[in-house]
C-alpha positions as CSV (number, residue, x, y, z in Angstrom):
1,X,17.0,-50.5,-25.6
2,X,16.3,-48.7,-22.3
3,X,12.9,-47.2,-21.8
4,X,14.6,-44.0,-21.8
5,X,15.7,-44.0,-25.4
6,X,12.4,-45.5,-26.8
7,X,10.2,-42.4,-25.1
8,X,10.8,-38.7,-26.9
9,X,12.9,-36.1,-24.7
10,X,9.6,-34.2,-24.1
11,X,7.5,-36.9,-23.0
12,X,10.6,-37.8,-20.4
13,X,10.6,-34.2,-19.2
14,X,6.6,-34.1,-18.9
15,X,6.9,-37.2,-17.1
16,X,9.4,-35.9,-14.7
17,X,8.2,-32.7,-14.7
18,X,4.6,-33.9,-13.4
19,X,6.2,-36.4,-10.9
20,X,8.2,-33.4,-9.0
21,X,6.2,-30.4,-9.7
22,X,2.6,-29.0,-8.9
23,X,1.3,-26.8,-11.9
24,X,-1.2,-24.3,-10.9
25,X,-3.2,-20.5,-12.8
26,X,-4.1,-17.9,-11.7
27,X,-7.0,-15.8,-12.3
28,X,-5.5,-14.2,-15.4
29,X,-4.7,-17.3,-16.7
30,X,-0.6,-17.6,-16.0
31,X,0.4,-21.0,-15.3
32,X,2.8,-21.5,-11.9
33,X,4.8,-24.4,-11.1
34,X,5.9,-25.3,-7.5
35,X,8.5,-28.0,-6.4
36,X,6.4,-30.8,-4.3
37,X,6.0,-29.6,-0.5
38,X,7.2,-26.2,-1.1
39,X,5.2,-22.6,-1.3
40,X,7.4,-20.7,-3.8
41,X,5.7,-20.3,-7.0
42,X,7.2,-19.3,-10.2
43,X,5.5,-18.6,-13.5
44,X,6.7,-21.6,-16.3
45,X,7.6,-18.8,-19.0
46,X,9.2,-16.5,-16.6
47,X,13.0,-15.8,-17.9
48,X,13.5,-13.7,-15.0
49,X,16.6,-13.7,-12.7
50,X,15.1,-14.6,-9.9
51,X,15.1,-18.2,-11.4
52,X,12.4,-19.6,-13.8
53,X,11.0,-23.1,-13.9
54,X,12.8,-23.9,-16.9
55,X,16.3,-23.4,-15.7
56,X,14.9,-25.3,-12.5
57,X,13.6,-28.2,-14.3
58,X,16.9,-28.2,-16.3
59,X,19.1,-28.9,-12.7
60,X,16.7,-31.3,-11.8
61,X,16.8,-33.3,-14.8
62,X,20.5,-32.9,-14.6
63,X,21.3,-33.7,-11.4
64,X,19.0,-36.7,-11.2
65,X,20.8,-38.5,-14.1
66,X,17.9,-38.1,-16.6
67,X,20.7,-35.9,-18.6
68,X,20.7,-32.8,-20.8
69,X,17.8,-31.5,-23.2
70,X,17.9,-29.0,-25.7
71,X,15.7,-26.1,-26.3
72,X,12.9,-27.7,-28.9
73,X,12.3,-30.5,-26.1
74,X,11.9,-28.0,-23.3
75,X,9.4,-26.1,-25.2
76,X,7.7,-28.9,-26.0
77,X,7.0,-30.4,-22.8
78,X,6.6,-26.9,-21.0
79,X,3.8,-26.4,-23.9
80,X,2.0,-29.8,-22.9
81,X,2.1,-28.8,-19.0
82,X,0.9,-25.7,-19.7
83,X,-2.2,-26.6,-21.3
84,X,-2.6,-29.1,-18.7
85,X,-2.5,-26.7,-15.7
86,X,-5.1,-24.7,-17.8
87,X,-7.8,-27.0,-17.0
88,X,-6.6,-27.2,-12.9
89,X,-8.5,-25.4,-10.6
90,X,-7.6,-21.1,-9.8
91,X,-5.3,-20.3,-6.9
92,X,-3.7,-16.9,-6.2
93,X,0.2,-16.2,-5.6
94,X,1.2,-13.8,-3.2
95,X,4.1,-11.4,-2.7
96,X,5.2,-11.2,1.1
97,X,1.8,-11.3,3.0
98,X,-1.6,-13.6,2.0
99,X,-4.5,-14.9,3.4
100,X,-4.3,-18.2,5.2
101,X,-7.0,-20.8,6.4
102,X,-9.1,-20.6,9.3
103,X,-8.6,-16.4,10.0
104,X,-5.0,-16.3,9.5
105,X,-2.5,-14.7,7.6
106,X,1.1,-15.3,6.3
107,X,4.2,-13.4,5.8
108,X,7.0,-14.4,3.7
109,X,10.6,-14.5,5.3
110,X,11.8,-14.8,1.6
111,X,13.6,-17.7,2.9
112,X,15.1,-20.9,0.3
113,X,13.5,-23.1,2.6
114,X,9.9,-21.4,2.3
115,X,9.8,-20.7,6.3
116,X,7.4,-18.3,6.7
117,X,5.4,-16.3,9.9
118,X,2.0,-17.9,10.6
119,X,0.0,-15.2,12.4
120,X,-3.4,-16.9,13.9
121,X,-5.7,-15.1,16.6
122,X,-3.7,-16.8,19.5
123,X,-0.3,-16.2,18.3
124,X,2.2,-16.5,15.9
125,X,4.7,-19.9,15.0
126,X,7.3,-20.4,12.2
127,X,5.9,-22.9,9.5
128,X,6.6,-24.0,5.7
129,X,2.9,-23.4,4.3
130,X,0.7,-26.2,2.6
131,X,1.2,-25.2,-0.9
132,X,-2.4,-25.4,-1.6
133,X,-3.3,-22.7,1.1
134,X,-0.4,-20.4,0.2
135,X,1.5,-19.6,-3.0
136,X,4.1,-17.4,-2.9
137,X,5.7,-15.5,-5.4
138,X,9.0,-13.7,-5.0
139,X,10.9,-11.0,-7.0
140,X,14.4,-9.3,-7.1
141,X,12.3,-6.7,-4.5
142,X,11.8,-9.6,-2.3
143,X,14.7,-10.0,0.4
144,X,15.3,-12.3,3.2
145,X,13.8,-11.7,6.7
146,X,15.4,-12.9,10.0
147,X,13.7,-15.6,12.1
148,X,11.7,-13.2,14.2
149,X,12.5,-13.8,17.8
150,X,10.2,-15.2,20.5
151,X,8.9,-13.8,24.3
152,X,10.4,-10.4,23.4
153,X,7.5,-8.5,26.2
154,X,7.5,-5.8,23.4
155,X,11.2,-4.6,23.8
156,X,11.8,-4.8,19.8
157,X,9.2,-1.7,19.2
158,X,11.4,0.4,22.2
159,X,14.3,-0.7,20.6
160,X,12.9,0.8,16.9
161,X,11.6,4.2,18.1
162,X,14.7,4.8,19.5
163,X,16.5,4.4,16.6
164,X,13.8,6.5,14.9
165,X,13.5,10.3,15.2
166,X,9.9,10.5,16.1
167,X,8.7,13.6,16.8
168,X,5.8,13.2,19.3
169,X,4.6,9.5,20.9
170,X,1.3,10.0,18.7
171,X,3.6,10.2,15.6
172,X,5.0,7.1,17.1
173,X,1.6,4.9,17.8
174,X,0.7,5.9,13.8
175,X,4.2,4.1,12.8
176,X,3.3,1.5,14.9
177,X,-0.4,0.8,13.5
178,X,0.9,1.3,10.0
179,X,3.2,-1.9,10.3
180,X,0.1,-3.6,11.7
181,X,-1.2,-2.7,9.1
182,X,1.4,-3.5,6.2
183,X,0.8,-7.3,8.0
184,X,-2.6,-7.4,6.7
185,X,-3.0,-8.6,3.4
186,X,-6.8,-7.0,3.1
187,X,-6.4,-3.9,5.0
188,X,-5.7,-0.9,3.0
189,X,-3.3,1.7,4.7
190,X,-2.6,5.4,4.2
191,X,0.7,5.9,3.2
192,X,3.1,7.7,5.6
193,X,4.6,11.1,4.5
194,X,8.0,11.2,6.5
195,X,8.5,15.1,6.9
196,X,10.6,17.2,9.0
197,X,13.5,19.8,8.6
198,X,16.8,18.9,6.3
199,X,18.8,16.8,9.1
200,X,15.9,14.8,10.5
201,X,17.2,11.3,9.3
202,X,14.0,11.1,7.4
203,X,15.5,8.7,4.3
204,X,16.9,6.9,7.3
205,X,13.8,6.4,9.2
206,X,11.9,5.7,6.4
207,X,14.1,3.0,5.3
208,X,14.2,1.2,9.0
209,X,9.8,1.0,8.6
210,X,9.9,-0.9,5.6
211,X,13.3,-3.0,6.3
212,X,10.5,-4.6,9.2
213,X,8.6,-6.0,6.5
214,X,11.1,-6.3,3.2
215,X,14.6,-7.2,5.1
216,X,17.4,-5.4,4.8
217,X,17.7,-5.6,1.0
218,X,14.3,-2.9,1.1
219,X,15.4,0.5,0.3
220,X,14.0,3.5,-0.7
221,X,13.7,5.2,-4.4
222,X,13.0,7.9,-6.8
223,X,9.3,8.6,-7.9
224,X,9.2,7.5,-11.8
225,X,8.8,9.6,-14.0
226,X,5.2,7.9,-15.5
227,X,2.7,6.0,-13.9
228,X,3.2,3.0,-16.4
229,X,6.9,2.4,-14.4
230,X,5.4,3.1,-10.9
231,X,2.8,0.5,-11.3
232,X,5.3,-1.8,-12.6
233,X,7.6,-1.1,-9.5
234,X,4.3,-1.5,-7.2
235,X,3.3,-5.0,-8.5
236,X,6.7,-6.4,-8.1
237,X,7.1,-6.2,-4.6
238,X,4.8,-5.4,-1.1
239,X,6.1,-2.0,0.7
240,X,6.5,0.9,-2.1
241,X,8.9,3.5,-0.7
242,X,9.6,6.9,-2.6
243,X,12.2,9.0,-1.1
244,X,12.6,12.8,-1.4
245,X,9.4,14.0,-3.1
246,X,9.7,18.1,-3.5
247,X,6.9,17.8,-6.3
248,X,3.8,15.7,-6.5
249,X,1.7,16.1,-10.2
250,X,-1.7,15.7,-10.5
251,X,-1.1,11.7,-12.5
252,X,1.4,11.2,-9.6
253,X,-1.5,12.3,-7.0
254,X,-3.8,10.1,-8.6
255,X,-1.7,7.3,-9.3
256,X,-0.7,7.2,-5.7
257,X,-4.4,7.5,-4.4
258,X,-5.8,4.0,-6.9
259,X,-2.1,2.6,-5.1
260,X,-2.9,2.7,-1.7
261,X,-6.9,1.6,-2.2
262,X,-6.6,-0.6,-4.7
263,X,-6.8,-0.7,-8.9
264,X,-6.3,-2.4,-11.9
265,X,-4.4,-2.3,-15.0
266,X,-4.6,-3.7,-18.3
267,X,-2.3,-4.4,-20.7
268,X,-1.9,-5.8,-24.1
269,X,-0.1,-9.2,-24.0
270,X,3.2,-9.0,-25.9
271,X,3.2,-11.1,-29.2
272,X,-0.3,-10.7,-29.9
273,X,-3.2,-8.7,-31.1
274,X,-6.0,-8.1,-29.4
275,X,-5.3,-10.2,-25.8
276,X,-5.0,-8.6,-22.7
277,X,-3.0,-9.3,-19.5
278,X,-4.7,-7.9,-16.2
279,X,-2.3,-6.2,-13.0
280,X,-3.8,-5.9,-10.2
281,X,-2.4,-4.2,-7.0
282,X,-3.2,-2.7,-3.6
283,X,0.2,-1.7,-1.6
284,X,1.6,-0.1,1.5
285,X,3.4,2.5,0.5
286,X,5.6,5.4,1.8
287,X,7.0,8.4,1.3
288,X,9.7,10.7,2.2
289,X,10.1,14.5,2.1
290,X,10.3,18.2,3.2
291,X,7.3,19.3,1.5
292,X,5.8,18.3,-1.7
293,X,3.9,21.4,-2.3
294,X,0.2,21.8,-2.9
295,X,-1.9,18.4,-1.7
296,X,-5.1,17.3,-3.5
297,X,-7.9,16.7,-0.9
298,X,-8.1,12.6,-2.3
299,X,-4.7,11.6,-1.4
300,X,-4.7,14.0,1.7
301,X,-7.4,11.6,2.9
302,X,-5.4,8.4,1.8
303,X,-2.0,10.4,3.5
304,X,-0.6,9.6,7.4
305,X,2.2,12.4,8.4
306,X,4.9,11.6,10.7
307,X,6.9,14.4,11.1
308,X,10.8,13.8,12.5
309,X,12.9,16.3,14.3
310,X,17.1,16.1,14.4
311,X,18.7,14.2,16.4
312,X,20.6,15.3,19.1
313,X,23.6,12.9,18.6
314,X,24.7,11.9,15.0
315,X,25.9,8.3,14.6
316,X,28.0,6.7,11.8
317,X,26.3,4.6,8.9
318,X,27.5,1.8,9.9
319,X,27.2,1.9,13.3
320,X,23.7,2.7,13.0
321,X,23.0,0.0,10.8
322,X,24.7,-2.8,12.5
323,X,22.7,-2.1,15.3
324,X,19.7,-2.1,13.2
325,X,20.1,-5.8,11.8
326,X,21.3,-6.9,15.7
327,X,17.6,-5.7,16.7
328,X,15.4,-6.7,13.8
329,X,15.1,-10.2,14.4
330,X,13.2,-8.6,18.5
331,X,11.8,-6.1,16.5
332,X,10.2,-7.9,14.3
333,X,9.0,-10.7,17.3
334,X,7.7,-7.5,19.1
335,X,5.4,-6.2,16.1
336,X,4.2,-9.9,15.6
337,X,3.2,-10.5,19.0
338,X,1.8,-6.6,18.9
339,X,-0.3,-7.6,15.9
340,X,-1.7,-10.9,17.1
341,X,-2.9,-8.9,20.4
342,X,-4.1,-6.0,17.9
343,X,-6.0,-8.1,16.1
344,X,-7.7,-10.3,19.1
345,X,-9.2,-7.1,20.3
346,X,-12.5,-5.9,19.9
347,X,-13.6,-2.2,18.8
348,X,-16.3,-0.5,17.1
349,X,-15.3,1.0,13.5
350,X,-15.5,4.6,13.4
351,X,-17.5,5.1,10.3
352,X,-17.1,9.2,9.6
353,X,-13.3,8.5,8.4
354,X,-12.0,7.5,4.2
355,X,-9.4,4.7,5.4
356,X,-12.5,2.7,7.5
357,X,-10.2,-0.3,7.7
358,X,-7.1,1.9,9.2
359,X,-9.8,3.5,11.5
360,X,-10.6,0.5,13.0
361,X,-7.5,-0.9,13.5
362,X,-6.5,2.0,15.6
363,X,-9.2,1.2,17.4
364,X,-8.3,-2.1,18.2
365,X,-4.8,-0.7,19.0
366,X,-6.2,1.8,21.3
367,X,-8.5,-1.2,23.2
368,X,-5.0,-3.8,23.0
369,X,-2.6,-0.8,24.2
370,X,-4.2,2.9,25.3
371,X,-2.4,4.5,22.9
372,X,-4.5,6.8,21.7
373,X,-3.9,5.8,18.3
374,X,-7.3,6.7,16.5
375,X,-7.2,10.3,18.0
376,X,-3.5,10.7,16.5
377,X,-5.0,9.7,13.4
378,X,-7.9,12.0,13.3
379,X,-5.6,15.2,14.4
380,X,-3.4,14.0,11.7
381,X,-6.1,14.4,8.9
382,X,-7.4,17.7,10.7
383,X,-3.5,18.9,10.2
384,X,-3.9,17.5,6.5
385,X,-7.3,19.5,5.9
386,X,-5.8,22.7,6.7
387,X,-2.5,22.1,4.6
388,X,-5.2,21.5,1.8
389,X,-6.8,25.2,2.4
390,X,-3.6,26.8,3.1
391,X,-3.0,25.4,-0.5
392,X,-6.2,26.1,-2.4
393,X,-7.3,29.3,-2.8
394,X,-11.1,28.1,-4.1
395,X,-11.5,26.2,-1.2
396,X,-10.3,29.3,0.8
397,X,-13.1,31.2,-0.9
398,X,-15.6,28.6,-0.7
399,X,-15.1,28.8,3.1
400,X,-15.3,32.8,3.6
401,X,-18.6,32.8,1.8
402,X,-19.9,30.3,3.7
403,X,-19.3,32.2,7.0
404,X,-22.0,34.4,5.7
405,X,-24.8,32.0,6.2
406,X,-26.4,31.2,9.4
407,X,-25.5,27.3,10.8
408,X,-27.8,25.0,9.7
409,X,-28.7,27.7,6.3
410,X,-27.9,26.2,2.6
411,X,-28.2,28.1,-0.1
412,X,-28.9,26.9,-4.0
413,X,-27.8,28.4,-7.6
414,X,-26.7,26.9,-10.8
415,X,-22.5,26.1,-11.4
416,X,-22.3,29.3,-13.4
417,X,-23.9,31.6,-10.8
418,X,-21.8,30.0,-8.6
419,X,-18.9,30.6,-10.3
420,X,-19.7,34.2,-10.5
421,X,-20.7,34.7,-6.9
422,X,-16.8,33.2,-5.4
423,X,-15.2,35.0,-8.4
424,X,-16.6,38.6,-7.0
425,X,-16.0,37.8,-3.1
426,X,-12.2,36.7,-4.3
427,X,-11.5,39.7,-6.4
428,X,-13.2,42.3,-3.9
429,X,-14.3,45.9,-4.4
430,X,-10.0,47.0,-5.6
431,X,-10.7,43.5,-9.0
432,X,-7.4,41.9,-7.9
433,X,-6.5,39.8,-10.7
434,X,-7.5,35.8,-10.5
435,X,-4.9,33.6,-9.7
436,X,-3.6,30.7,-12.0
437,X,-6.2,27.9,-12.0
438,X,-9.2,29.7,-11.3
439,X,-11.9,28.0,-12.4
440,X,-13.3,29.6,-15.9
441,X,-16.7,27.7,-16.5
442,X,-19.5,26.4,-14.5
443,X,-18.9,22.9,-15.3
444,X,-14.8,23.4,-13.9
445,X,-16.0,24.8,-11.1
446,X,-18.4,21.8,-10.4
447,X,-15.9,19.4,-10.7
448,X,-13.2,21.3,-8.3
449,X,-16.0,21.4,-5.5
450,X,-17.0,17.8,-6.0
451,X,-13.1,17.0,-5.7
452,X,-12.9,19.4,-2.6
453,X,-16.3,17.7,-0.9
454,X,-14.6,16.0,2.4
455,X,-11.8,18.7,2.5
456,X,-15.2,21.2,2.9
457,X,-16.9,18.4,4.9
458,X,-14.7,18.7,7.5
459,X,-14.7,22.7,7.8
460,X,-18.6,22.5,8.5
461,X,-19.4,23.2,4.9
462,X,-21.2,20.2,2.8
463,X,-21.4,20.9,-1.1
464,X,-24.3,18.6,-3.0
465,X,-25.6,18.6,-6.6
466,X,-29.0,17.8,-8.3
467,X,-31.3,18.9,-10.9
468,X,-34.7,20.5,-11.0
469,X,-37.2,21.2,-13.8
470,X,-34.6,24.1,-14.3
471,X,-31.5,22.4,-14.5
472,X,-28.8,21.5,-12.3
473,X,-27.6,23.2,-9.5
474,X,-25.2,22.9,-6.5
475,X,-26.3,23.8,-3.0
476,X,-24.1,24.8,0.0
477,X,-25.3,24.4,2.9
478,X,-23.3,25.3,6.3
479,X,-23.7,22.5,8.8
480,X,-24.6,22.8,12.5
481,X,-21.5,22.5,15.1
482,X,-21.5,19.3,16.4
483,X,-22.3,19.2,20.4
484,X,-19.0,20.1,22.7
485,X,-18.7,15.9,24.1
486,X,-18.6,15.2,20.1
487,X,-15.6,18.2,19.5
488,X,-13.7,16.9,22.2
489,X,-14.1,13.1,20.9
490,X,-13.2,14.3,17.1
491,X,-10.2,16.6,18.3
């Protein structure tokens, strides 16, 4: 009798399983398998179609003559290594960019054969990742990238604006750094707002930006309709592109704001009572759209417009897409090469904007280039502050009462005489009737202001809060103009 048929199914499958696989958890405790020698990760009770380790460890068995198992067997074993890999040591899995060893970060070609773009402060080279540095972990959302082409001297990112309807070359330099950007698996971005009139190819520019970083399998898609399905379309892949927003609620606003900085979700674990199962995410993401309506100050600060105009010469589909996939490989050589110098260069971080990181890199843009990057980005969220005025009729108030103090003045009175003070300057000596939304207590009126701080910031007007032997209070106080070198630096 062979040795085969003395040992049970299971224990043949844990042996073989053990002898051609690395097991692996995560943080939140799921247990990854990879094949010897290569990055891609998947999760041992994953049914998904993107493959599981259980269909995989039922070809290898297969194909190496160690025959066919049944269900019970599988489960078995697959129970045994999953305990086992509880006791291993934590590793993280990454979708399309991660952290690498000694400074450097990875990106994902989504390849079978786990080739992937090492980027290092010297360069960039095309390598299969040690397992134990990298881990990836791939999705339906995860497409195949082309081998990004070498010595390009920058001719990819030419190629790519002209295909894109840019408005302006500061419009231009922000699409630039935000693909920088998207490269960095620590750095959070703003998401880009692709705007312009109906004919502007804005769908079709938005959906060249994140085929750069998802291949041409990324595409663009309708907001959902809760947060719950958003976040579940956020964690599964890298670049998040909604197309054709005409509306943005207040849980949408919100929801977007925790995407783009960073949050985490909990869930209860299916098939059990009390235990949890934790989803974190931070993602690039992008939007496309002729207006959206009103825009809460937070996302406004986490926002980067890039307004299109229509082309002067319409092109077929499929002529402008063949061209598209001809170039990507160059383009996609130029924005590596771009990023390695990006990131070599040296520049102080401005420390007076939200998105600090994104700051910074368009300094270091600015020092690799002269593009003038970080000014396009201030102008942008200047343009943004205004649209959040234009939009709020509080703030609007705020801002004509506080042309009636002297620079430098503040002035100090409780929520509720606030409230009363702004509610007679809006409805004037004729009572015109308050509009929808108007704050009706002191403590709604506190919280609007406190949401509208940097939108007011910005105008010169700085709203704080505290409490005396009285009670609380808010105090506005109407800053000094800053001297003429610092306007002409900030603008």
């Amino acid at each position: 009798m062979s040795e085969d048929e003395k040992n049970p199914a299971r224990e043949i499958i844990t042996d073989y399983a053990q002898a051609h696989f690395r097991y692996f958890r995560t943080a939140d405790g799921t247990v990854y398998a990879q094949r010897n020698g290569h990055p891609v990760a998947r999760p041992i009770r994953s049914q998904g179609t993107t493959g599981s380790h259980r269909q995989e460890l039922m070809v290898g068995l297969f194909r190496d003559g160690r025959g066919v198992f049944n269900g019970t067997a599988l489960k078995e074993a697959l129970d045994l290594i999953e305990a086992l890999a509880l006791t291993e040591d934590v590793q993280p899995v990454h979708i399309r960019v991660a952290p690498g060893y000694d400074g450097a970060t990875w990106l994902d070609l989504g390849r079978a054969d786990g080739q992937s773009v090492r980027i290092h402060p010297t360069g960039w080279d095309i390598a299969v990742p040690d397992p134990r540095e990298v881990s990836w972990r791939r999705t339906q959302l995860t497409g195949e990238l082309p081998l990004p082409a070498k010595d390009t001297n920058g001719k990819g990112i030419d190629l790519l604006m002209r295909l894109c309807n840019f408005a302006t070359a500061e419009t231009e330099c922000l699409a630039i750094a935000w693909l920088i950007g998207c490269l960095g698996p620590s750095v959070p971005v703003p998401a880009p707002f692709l705007t312009g009139p109906q004919g502007a190819g804005k769908s079709t520019g938005g959906r060249m930006l994140v085929r750069i970083i998802e291949g041409m399998s990324g595409d663009l898609r309708r907001a959902p309709k809760d947060e719950e399905n958003l976040i579940t379309a956020v964690a599964a892949g890298w670049v998040t592109a909604l197309d054709n927003l005409s509306h943005m609620t207040p849980e949408l606003s919100d929801a977007m704001c925790c995407i783009v900085t960073g949050a985490e979700n909990v869930k209860r674990a299916l098939f059990t009572d009390g235990d949890v199962f934790r989803v974190g995410y931070r993602r690039p993401l992008l939007m496309t759209g002729i207006d959206v309506g009103v825009i809460r100050p937070d996302l406004a600060e986490r926002l980067l417009p890039l307004r299109l105009e229509r082309p002067r010469v319409r092109r077929t589909e499929d002529e402008l897409w063949t061209e598209y996939a001809e170039i990507l490989p160059v383009v996609l050589g130029s924005l590596l090469d771009l990023t390695a110098k990006v990131r070599a260069a040296e520049a102080e971080t401005p420390t007076d904007l939200r998105m600090a990181d994104f700051a910074h890199l368009c300094a270091q843009l600015d020092a690799a280039t002269g593009l003038g990057a970080l000014a396009a980005y201030r102008a942008s969220l200047d343009d943004l502050n205004d649209d959040v005025i234009e939009g709020d009729l509080l703030a609007q108030t705020v801002l004509q009462h506080a042309d009636t103090l002297e620079p430098g003045a503040d002035q100090r009175m409780t929520s509720t005489e606030w409230l009363h003070c702004l509610t007679r300057l809006y409805t004037g000596e004729d009572y015109r009737p308050l509009p929808k939304g108007w704050p009706t207590t002191g403590k709604v009126l506190s919280d609007r202001l406190k949401r509208l701080q940097p939108t007011l910031a910005a105008r010169g007007v700085l709203i704080d809060s505290g409490r005396t032997k009285e009670g609380r209070y808010l105090e506005m106080t109407r800053l000094l103009p800053p001297p003429q070198h610092e306007q002409e630096r900030v603008f």
